[in-house]
Each structure stands twice: as structure tokens, then as C-alpha cells.
C-alpha positions as CSV (number, residue, x, y, z in Angstrom):
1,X,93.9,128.9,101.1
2,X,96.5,130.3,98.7
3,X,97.7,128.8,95.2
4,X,100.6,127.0,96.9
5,X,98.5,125.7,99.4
6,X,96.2,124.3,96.6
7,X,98.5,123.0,94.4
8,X,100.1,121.0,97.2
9,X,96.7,119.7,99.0
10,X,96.2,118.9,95.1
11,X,99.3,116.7,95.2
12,X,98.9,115.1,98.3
13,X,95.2,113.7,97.4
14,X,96.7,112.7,93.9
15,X,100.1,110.6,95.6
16,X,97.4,109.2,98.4
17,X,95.2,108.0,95.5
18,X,98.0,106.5,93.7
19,X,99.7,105.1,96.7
20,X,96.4,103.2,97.6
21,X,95.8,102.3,94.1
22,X,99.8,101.1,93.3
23,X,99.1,97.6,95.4
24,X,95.8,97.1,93.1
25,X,97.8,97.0,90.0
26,X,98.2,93.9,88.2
27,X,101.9,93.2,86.0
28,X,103.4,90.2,84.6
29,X,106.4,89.3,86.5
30,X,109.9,89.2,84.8
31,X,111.1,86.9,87.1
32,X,110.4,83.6,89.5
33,X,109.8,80.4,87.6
34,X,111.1,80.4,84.0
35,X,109.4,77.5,83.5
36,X,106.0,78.4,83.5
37,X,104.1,81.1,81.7
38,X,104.9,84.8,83.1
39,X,102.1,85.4,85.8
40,X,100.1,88.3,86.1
41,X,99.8,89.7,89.4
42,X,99.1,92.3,91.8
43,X,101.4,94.2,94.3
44,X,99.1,92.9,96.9
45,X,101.1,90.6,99.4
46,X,103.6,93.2,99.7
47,X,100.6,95.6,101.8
48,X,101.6,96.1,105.4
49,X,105.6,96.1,104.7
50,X,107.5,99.1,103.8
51,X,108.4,99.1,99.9
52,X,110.7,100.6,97.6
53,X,109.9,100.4,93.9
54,X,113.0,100.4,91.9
55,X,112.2,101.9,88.3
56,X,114.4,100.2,85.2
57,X,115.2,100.0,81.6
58,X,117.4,97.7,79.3
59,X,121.1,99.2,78.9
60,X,120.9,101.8,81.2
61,X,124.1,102.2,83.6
62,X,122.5,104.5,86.2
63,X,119.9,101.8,86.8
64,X,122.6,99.4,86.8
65,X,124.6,101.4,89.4
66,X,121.4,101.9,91.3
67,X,120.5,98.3,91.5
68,X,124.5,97.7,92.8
69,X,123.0,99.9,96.0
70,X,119.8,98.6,96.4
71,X,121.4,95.2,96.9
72,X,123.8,96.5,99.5
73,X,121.1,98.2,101.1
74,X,119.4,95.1,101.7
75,X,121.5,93.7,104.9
76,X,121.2,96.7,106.5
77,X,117.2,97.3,106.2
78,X,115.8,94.0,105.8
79,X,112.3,94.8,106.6
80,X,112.4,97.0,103.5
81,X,110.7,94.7,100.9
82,X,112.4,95.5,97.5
83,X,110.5,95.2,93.9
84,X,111.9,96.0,90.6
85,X,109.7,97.4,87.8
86,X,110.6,97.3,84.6
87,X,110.2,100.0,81.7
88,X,110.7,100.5,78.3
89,X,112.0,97.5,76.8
90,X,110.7,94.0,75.7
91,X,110.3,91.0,78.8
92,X,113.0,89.1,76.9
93,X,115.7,92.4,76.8
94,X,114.3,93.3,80.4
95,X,115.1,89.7,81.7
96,X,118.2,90.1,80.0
97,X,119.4,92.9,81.7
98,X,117.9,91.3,85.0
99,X,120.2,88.1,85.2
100,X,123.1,91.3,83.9
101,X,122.5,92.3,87.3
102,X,122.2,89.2,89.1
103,X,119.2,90.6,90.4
104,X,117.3,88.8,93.4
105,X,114.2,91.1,94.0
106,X,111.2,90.3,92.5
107,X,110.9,91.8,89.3
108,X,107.5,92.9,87.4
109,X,106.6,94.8,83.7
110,X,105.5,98.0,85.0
111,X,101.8,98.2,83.4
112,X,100.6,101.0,81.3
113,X,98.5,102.9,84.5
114,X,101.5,103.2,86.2
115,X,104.2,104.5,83.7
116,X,101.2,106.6,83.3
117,X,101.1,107.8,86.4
118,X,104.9,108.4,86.8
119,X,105.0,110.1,83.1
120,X,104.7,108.9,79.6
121,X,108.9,109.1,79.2
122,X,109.6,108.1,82.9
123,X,112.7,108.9,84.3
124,X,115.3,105.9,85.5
125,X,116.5,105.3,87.5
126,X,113.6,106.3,89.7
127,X,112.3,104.8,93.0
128,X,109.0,105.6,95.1
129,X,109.1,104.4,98.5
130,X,106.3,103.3,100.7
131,X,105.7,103.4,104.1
132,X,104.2,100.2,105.8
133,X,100.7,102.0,105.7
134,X,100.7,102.2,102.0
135,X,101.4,105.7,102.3
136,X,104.3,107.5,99.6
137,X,106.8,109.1,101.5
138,X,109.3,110.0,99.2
139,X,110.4,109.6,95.7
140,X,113.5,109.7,94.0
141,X,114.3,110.6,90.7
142,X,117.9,110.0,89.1
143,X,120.9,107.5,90.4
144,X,120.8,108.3,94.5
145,X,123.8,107.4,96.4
146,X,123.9,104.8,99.2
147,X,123.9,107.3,101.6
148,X,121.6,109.4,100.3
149,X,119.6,106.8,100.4
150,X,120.2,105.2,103.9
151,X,119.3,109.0,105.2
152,X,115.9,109.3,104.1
153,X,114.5,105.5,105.2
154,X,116.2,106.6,108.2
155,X,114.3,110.0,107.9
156,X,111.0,109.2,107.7
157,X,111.4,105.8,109.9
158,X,111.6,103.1,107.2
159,X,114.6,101.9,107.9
160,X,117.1,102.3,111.9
């Protein structure tokens, strides 16, 4: 096997590791029930469904444009199950710019192991989507067009 074959069996076992591991993960959620105390919980119940992970900050206009498209998306792939993780910012400033957005997808504080794992200054907007075996199959990194988008779910058979 040459280097490039290395490095990329390397990076497969790392984003099958993390893919697995990503469900396991426990983080407060941002949003649900305002009246009770901000649950911690794991990505769990969304095992089996396709998902996209929708990375976000406080003030950022790319995330906001993003969010504009993941919200259209949603009528036309429904069985894509849509989670927002939020970074860099306080609960109170990323709630804030949650109810900016109107936002309806469940919304978490991306945990420490996870911003770890996507880089200590992660990029946003950023999404990784996963197939309905738990498997990553594609991440994006920057604001991503609707049709950009709609292409690869289409691509690798998320989305019709």
C-alpha cells in the first residue's frame, strides 16, 4: 500500500470511529421545554435515520443563510432528520440566535469531544451527514447552496 493509500485507509477508520461514536455523545439541548432545566442527552434516538448535523455560532450570517436552506430542504427530504449543534457562544446568546432564526430542529451545545473532533476553531457553517447506518458520508465545510446540497443527498441516496 502506498502513502496515499495509507493516509486515506487512516481517514476512513478515524470518520467510522467517529461516526459510530457521534450518537454516544451526550449535550445539553438548547431547545424543547424552556421551562425545565436544559437536559443532557445523547444523539441516540436519531440511530437508524439519515442525519444531517448542522454546525452554528452566535452572529454569524453564513450560518444564518445556511439554516434559511436547511429549512427549505425539509419538505422536500423529510426522512432526513435535522439537528443543530451549537458552537462557540454561551446557551443564552446560542438560544438567542436560535429563536433569530425561528429555528424548529432540535438544537444541542455541541460538547467538548466533538468540537474536538471537528477542530479546536471549527469552521461554520459546517454540516456532516449521516447515512441511516450511522455511516459519514459526506461533510460540508462553508455556506452550501440549496442545490448543492439537494445533489449530494441525492448522490449518495439520502435523499430522491
Amino acid at each position: 500500500m502506498n502513502f496515499k493509500g495509507l493516509i486515506l485507509a487512516s481517514w476512513a477508520l478515524a470518520n467510522v470511529a467517529y461516526a459510530q461514536g457521534i450518537y454516544q455523545q451526550q449535550m445539553r439541548r438548547l431547545n424543547g421545554d424552556q421551562h425545565v432545566s436544559a437536559p443532557i442527552q445523547s444523539l441516540a434516538k436519531y440511530q437508524g435515520t439519515p442525519l444531517l448535523t448542522s454546525f452554528f455560532m452566535p452572529d454569524c450570517r453564513w450560518c444564518q443563510r445556511q439554516h434559511k436552506v436547511l429549512t427549505q430542504l425539509q419538505s422536500s427530504c423529510p426522512k432526513l432528520q435535522t439537528i443543530m449543534l451549537g458552537v462557540q457562544g454561551s446557551k443564552q446568546k446560542l438560544r438567542q440566535q436560535l429563536k433569530r432564526e425561528k429555528n424548529t430542529f432540535p438544537a444541542y451545545i455541541a460538547n467538548k469531544e466533538i468540537v474536538k473532533a471537528v477542530g479546536a476553531q471549527s469552521p461554520v457553517p459546517m454540516m456532516l451527514i449521516f447515512n441511516q447506518q450511522g455511516q459519514l458520508t459526506f461533510k460540508t465545510i462553508g455556506y452550501t447552496r440549496q442545490a448543492k446540497l439537494s445533489a449530494l443527498l441525492k448522490q449518495h441516496k439520502i435523499c430522491s
